[in-house]
C-alpha positions in Angstrom: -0.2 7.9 -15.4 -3.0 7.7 -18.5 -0.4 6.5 -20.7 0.5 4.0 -17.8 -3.4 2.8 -17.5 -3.5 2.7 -21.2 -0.8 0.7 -22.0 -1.5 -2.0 -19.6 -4.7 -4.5 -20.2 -6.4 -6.0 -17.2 -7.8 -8.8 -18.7 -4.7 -10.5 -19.4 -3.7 -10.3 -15.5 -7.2 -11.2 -14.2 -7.1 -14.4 -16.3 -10.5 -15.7 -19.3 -13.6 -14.6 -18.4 -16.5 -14.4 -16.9 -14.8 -11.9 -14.5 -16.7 -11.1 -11.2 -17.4 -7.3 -11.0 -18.0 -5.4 -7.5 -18.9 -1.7 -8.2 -17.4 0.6 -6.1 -19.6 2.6 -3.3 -19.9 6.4 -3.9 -20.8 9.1 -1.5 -24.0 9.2 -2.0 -25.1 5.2 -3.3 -24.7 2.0 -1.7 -22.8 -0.6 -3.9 -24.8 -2.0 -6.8 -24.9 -5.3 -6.9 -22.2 -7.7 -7.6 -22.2 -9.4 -11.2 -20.6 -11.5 -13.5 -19.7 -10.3 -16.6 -18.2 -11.7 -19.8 -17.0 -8.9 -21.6 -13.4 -7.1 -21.2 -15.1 -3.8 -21.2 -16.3 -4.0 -18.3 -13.0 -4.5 -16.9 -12.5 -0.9 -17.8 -15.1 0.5 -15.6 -13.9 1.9 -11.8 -14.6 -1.6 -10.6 -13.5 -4.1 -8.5 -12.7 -7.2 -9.8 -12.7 -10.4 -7.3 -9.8 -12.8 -7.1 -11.0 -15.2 -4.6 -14.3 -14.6 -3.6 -14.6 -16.6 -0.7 -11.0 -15.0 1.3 -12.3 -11.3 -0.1 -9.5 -10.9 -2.5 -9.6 -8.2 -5.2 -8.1 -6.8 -7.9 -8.8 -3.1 -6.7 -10.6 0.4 -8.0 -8.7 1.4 -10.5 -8.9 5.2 -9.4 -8.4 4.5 -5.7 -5.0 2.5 -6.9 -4.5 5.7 -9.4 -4.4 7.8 -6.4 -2.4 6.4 -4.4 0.0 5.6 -7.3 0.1 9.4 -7.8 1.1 10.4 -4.0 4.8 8.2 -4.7 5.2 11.3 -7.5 7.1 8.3 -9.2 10.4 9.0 -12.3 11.8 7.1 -14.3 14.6 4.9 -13.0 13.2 5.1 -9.5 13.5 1.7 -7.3 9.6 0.7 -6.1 8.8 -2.1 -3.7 5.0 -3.3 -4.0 3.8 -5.5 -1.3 0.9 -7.5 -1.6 0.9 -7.4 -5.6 -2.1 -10.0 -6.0 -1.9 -10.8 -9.8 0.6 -8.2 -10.8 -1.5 -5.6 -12.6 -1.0 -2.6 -10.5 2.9 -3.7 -10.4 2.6 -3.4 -14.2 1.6 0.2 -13.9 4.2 1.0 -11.8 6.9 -0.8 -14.0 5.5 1.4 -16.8 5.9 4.4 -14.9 9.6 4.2 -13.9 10.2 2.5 -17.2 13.5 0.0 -18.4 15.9 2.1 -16.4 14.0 1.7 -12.9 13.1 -1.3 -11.2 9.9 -2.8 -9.4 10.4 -5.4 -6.6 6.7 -6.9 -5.6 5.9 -9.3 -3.1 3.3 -11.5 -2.1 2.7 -14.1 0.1 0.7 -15.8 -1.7 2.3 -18.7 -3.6 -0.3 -18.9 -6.0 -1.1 -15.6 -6.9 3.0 -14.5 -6.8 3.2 -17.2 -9.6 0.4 -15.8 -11.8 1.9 -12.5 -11.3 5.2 -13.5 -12.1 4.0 -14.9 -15.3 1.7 -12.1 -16.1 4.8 -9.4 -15.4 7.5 -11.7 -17.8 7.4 -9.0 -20.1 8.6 -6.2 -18.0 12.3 -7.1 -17.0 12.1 -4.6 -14.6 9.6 -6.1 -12.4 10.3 -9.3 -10.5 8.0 -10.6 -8.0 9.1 -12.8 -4.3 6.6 -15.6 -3.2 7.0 -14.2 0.7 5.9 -12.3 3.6 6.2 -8.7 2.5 8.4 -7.7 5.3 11.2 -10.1 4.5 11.2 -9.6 0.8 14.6 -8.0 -0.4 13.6 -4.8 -1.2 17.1 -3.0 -1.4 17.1 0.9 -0.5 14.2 2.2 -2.5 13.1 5.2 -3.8 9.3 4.6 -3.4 6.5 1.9 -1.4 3.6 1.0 -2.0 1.6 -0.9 1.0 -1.3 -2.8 -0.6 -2.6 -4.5 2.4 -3.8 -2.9 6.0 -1.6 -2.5 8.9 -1.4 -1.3 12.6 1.3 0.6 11.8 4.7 1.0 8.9 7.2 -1.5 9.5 10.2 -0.4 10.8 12.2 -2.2 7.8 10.9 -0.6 5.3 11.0 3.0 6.3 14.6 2.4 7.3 15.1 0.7 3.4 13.7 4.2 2.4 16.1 7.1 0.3 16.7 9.8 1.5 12.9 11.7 0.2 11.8 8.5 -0.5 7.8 8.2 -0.5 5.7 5.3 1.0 2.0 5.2 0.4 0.5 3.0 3.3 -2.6 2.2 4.5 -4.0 1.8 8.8 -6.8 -0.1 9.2 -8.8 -1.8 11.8 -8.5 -5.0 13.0 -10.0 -7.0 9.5 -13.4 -7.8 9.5 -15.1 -9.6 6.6 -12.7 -9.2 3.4 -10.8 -6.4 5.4 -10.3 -3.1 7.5 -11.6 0.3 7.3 -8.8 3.2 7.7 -6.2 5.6 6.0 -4.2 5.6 3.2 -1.0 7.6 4.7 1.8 9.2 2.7 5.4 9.1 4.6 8.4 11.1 3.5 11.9 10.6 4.6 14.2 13.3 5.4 17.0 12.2 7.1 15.9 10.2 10.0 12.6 12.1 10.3 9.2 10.8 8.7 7.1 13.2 7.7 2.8 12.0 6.8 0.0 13.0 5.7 -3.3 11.2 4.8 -4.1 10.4 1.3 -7.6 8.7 1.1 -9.8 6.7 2.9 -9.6 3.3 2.6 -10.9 -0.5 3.4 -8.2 -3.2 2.4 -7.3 -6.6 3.1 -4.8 -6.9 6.0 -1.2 -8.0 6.1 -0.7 -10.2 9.6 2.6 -9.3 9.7 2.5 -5.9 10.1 -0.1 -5.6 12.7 0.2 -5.6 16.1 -2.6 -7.1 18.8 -1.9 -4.5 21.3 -2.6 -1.7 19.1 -5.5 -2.7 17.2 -7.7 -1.4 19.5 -5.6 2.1 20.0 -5.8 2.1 16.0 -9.7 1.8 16.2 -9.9 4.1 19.0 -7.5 7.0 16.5 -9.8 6.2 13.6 -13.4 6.4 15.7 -12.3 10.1 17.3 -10.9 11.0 13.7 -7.7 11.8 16.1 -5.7 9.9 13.5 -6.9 12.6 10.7 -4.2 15.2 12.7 -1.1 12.8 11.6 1.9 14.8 10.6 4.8 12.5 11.6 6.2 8.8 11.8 8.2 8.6 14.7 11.1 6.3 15.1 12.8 7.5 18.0 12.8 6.3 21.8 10.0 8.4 24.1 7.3 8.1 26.2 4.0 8.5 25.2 2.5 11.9 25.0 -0.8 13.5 24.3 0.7 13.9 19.9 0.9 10.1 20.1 -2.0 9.1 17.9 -0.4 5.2 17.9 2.4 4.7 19.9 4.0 1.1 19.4 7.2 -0.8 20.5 9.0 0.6 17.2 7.3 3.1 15.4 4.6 6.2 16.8 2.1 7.6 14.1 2.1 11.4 15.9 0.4 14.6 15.4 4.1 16.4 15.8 5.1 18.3 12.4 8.3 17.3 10.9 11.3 19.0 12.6 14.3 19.5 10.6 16.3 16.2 9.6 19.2 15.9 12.4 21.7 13.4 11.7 22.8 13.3 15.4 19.1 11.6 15.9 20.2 8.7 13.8 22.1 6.9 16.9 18.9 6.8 18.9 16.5 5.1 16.4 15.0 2.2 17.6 15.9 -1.4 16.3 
C-alpha cells in the first residue's frame, strides 16, 4: 500500500495549480480553514482536495481512501471495480496494487471527469474507465469493489458480480445534504450466496442517485441515529419478512444484524431478482 501511495503523484491527476485544500476534521478540532495553495506539497498532506467546489466534489483523504483500500486485502491479478472514480487517482492506487496481471474497471458518470481520468490512467493498461452510471458499467465477475459514493443500500448487481470471497467496501449514508451524507463505510464478503459485513469507518461522501432508495432514506437515518446499524453482520439477499435483525430492509437487499450462516447452495434458487 506505501509503495502504492508512493509511486503514484496526485498532482498530475488533480490537474496545474493552485489546488484548493480542505483539511480534514479530527476528533478533537473542527476543520481548519479551507485554502488555496500553490505548492505540490501540500498535496501530500491528509487533505482533501476540491474538484468542483460549487457541487462539493473532492478528491478524498488520503488515509480515509487508504483504509478502505486496505479492508478489499487486494493481490495481484485480482479483478477491481471502482465506481465513482472522479479523476482517477485512487483507481491508480488500486491499478498499482493488483499490478499488470489484474485489472481495474472504474466508472463514473460524470462525462467530464471519466475523460480526465481516462487520460490521467493511460499509462496503466490495466485500468480502463466507463463514462456511466455505476450500476450499469460492465464490471464482469470481480474479485473486489470499491463504492466511492453513498447509498441506501448495495446494489443487488454488484454483489451478485461478486467471486466467490470477493470483498466490497461500501459506504450508507443519509439522504445528501450539502456536498453529501453522513454514515458507514461497510465491508461485505461473499460466501456462496451469503453476505457477510462488517463496518469499516465512519464516513460522509457524495451520493450515488442510483443506488438509493426514497423509501429507505429515512429507515437509513433512523439505523444510523439509534447506532442500530453499528450491529450489522449480514447482507441479505433472500425473500422474508421483516424482523426485529432487519436494520434496512428493502425490495432487494436487507442490511441485518443476523451473523453469517454457513454458505448453502440450495439458497441460491430463492435470491431475489
Amino acid at each position: 500500500m506505501q509503495a502504492a501511495f508512493a509511486t503514484v503523484r496526485r498532482e498530475q491527476f488533480l490537474g496545474p495549480g493552485p489546488w484548493l485544500i480542505i483539511p480534514a476534521r479530527d476528533e478533537e478540532h473542527e476543520r481548519a480553514p479551507v485554502f488555496t495553495a500553490e505548492d505540490a506539497r501540500a498535496l501530500y498532506e491528509d487533505v482533501l482536495v476540491s474538484i468542483d467546489r460549487a457541487r462539493g466534489l473532492n478528491n478524498g483523504q488520503p488515509s480515509a481512501l487508504a483504509h478502505w483500500i486496505d479492508a478489499l486485502d487486494l493481490k495481484r491479478g485480482d479483478r477491481v471495480f471502482h465506481a465513482g472514480c472522479g479523476v482517477g487517482y485512487y483507481t491508480a492506487i488500486l491499478a498499482e496494487l493488483v499490478g499488470p496481471e489484474g485489472s481495474v474497471v472504474a466508472a463514473e458518470i460524470d462525462c467530464r471527469l471519466a475523460e480526465q481520468a481516462k487520460k490521467n490512467l493511460a499509462d496503466l493498461p490495466q485500468a480502463s474507465v466507463e463514462p456511466v452510471d455505476a450500476v450499469i458499467a460492465h464490471t464482469g465477475m470481480c474479485d473486489a469493489m470499491l463504492i466511492n459514493a453513498g447509498l441506501t443500500h448495495p446494489r443487488l448487481e454488484w454483489l451478485e458480480r461478486l467471486k466467490e470471497g470477493g470483498r466490497m467496501v461500501a459506504p450508507i449514508t443519509t439522504e445528501p445534504g450539502e456536498g453529501g451524507g453522513n454514515g458507514i463505510m461497510m465491508k461485505v464478503t461473499r460466501s456462496g450466496s451469503s453476505y457477510g459485513a462488517r463496518i469499516v469507518s465512519l464516513v460522509s461522501i457524495y451520493p450515488c442517485s442510483s443506488a438509493r432508495d426514497s423509501e429507505l432514506e429515512p429507515v437509513v437515518a433512523k439505523a444510523l441515529r439509534t447506532r442500530r446499524l453499528l450491529r450489522l453482520r449480514s447482507v441479505r439477499v433472500d425473500r422474508h419478512a421483516a424482523t426485529g435483525s432487519c436494520l434496512v430492509h428493502g425490495a432487494t437487499v436487507c442490511l441485518s444484524e443476523e451473523s453469517l450462516a454457513p454458505a448453502d447452495p440450495a439458497r441460491a434458487s430463492n435470491q431475489l431478482s
